[in-house]
N, C-alpha and C positions, 0 to 999 in steps of 0.2 A: 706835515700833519701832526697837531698834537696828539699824542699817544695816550689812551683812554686807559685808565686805571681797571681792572678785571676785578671781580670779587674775588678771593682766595679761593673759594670754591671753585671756582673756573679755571683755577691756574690749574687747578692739579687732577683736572680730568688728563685721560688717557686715551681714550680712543678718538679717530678721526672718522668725522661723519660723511658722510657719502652728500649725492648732490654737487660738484664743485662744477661738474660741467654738464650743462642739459645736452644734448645731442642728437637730433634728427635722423632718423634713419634711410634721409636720401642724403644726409650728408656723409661724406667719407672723410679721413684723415690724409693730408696732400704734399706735409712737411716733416710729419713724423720721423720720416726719416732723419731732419736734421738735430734732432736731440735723442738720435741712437746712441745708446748707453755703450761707455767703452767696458772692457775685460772687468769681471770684477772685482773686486780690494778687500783687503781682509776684512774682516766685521771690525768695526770701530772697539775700540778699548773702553773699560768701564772709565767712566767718569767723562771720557771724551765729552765735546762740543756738540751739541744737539746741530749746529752749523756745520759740519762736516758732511751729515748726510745729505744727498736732493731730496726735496719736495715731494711729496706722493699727489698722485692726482686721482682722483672721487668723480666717476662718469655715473651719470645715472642715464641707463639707456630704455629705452621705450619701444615696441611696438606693436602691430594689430595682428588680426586675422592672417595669416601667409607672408609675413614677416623674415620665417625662417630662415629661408638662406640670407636674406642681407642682414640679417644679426649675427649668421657664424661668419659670414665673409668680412663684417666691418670688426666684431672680433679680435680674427685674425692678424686685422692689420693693425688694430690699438693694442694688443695686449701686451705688456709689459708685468712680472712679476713684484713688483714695487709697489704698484699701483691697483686702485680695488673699482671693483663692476659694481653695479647696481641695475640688473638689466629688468624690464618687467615686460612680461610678452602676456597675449589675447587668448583663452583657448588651451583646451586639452591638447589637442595638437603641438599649437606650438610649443608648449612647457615639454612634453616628454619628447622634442626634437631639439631644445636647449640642453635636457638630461644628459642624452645621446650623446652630444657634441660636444660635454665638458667628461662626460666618462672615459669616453674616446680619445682624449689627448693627454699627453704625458704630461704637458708641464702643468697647464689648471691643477691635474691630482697632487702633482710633486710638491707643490708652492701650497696648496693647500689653501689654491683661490678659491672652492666651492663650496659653499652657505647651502643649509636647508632651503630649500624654497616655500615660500608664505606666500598663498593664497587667499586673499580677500575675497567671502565668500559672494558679498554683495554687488561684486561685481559679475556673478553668475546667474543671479536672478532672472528664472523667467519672464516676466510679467514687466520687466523694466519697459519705460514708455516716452517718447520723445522729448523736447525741452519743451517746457508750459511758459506760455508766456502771459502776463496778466497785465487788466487793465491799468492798475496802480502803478501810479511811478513814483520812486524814492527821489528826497531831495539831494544833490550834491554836499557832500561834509563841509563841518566848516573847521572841523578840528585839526586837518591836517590835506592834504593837496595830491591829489591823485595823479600818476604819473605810469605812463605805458611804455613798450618797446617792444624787444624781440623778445620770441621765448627762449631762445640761446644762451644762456648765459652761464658766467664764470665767477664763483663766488668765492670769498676766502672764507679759511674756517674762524676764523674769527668773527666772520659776521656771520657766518649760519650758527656758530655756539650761541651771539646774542637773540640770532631769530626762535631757537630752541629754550634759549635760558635766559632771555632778555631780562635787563637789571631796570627796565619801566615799563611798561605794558603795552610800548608801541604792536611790535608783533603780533601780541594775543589779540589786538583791537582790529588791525588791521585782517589776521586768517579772518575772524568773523565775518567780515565787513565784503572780503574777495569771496566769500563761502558761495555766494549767488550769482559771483561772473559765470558767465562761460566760456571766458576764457583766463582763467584767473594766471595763469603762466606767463601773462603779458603784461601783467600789472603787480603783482603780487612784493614781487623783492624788490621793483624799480622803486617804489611807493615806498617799502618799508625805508631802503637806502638815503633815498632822496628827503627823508621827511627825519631822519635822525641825525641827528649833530654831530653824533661820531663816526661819523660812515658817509654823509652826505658832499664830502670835495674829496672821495679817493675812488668815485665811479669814471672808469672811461667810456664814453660814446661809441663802441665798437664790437659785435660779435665776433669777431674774428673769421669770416667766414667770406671765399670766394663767393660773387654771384655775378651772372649776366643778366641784362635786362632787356625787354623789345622797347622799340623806338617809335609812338611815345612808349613810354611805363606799363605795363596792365596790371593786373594785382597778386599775381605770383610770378618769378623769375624764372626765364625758359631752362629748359634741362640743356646741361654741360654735353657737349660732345669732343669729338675731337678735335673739331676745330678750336677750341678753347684751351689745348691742353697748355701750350705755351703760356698763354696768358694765366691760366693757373698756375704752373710752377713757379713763374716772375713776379706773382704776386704776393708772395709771401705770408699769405694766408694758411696757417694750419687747417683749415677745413674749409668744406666747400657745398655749394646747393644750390641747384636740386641735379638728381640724376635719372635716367631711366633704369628700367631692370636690366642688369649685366651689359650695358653702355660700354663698348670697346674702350673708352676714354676711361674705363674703371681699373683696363686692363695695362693701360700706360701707365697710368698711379701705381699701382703696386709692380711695376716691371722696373722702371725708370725713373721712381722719385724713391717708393719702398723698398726696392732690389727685395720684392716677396714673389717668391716661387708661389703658383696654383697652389691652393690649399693646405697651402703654410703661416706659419706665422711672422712676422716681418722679424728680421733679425738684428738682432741688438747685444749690448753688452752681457748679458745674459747668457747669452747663444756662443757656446764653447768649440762646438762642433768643426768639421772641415764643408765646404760647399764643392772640392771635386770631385769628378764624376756626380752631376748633379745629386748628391747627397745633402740633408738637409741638416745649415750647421745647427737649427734649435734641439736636435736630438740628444745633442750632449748640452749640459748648459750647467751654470752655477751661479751663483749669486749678485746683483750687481749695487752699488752702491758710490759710483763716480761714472758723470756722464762726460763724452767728451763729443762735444758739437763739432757736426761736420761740416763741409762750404757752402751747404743750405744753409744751414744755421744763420749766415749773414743775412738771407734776404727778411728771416723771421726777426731779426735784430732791427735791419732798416726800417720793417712796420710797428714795432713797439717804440722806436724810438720818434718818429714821425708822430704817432698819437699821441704822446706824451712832450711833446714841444706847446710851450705855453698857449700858442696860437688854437691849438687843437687842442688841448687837455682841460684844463678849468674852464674855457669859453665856451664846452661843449657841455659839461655836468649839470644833469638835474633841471632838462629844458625841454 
């Protein structure tokens, strides 16, 4: 792929924007385990290579009314200090039971993962009223080619810098234009991606994500049980959907793929601690910055390398 020149203004922002991974909140993490972070390494040297560190990864997590417990339980299982939340929950409720749940735990405070929380107020509006549908229908564009998929998705920062800071007005054309979907999370980056030339042959065809389906098809995928768990962990999929509420097959995942103790957090290079006498190692923890893949890690290898076989990779982009 040729390499798109940035504005100098772009080179030298510093912060990394959130959004890199939408995530479902019947979906759970299934592999995580295999890019458990080893012990961790002094802080890099000044001057050092910006390639020395991993990748941080930017979740933006979502949910409704009564949410609460499977937002602290999925959590638990993602949280790594490296990497940053973006969570937005429904309700008085559930916000002061997110409060609760990052006060409560030593490392969120320690690591100094918790942001004020921003409340949009217009999403409290009384008086709000169903979706109006009108007799007018718009025509199909003709400037640029509408393209949908999953809401799932996994974006680099480089392309959400261009969707924020775009150097041609694809983006700003496009928010306008999804303003009136109602479901604009299906259409919105597939469209921007696929219709810009500098972005449009480095989409893969795949959310990353276990699912079963009944036979024929119907239009959502049956929820995961145990009978699935094997075929989950084979599959090499980091995440997975759908599940039901506290589904025993929840409790495989984090015993047998996470090695995460009940309402703990999954243990990783981070996590300094001893685990004898079930003691938990994230009690004691310090910094991590080298990951070292475990023999999961191979099956998450097999599925990235598989999509990206030319057979599968460009013959899939932007269709």
């Amino acid at each position: 792929m040729r390499k798109q020149q940035q504005p100098q203004g772009n080179r030298r922002l510093r912060w990394l924007r959130a959004l890199l991974l939408a995530l479902p909140l019947l979906s759970v993490p299934v592999l995580y385990a295999a890019l458990g972070a080893a012990r961790p390494a002094a802080p890099p040297r000044r001057g050092a290579a910006p390639h020395q560190l991993p990748p941080r990864l930017a979740y933006l997590v979502s949910g409704g009314a009564g949410d609460g417990p499977r937002i602290r339980r999925m959590l638990r299982a993602l949280y790594h200090p490296w990497n940053f939340y973006l969570v937005g929950v429904a309700g008085e409720e559930e916000r002061a039971d997110l409060e609760a749940f990052v006060r409560g735990e030593e490392a969120p405070r320690r690591y100094q993962r918790a942001r004020p929380i921003i409340v949009d107020p217009a999403l409290q509006i009384s008086n709000k009223t169903e979706v109006v549908t009108t007799k007018e229908k718009r025509s199909l564009p003709s400037a640029f080619k509408i393209f949908v998929g999953s809401s799932w998705v996994i974006l680099s920062r480089s392309f959400l810098e261009f969707c924020l800071l775009g150097w041609d007005n694809l983006p700003r054309t496009l928010l306008m234009y999804f303003a009136n979907f109602l479901a604009s999370s299906e259409g919105y980056f597939h469209t921007v991606i696929c219709n810009s030339k500098y972005y449009q042959n480095t989409t893969v065809n795949n959310d990353l994500r276990f699912m079963a389906w009944d036979n024929p098809p119907r239009t959502l995928p049956v929820n995961l049980t145990t009978e699935h768990f094997d075929a989950i962990a084979s599959s090499g999929a980091p995440f997975a959907h759908s599940f039901a509420n506290d589904n025993p097959v929840l409790d495989m995942i984090d015993t047998k793929l996470l090695r995460r103790a009940p309402e703990r957090f999954t243990p990783g290079g981070w996590c300094l601690g001893s685990s004898v006498n079930d003691k938990d190692p994230c009690s004691f923890f310090g910094r991590s910055f080298v990951l070292r893949p475990t023999k999961s890690s191979a099956k998450l290898e097999k599925l990235l390398l598989k999509l990206l076989e030319p057979d599968n990779f460009r013959s899939k982009q932007c269709i």
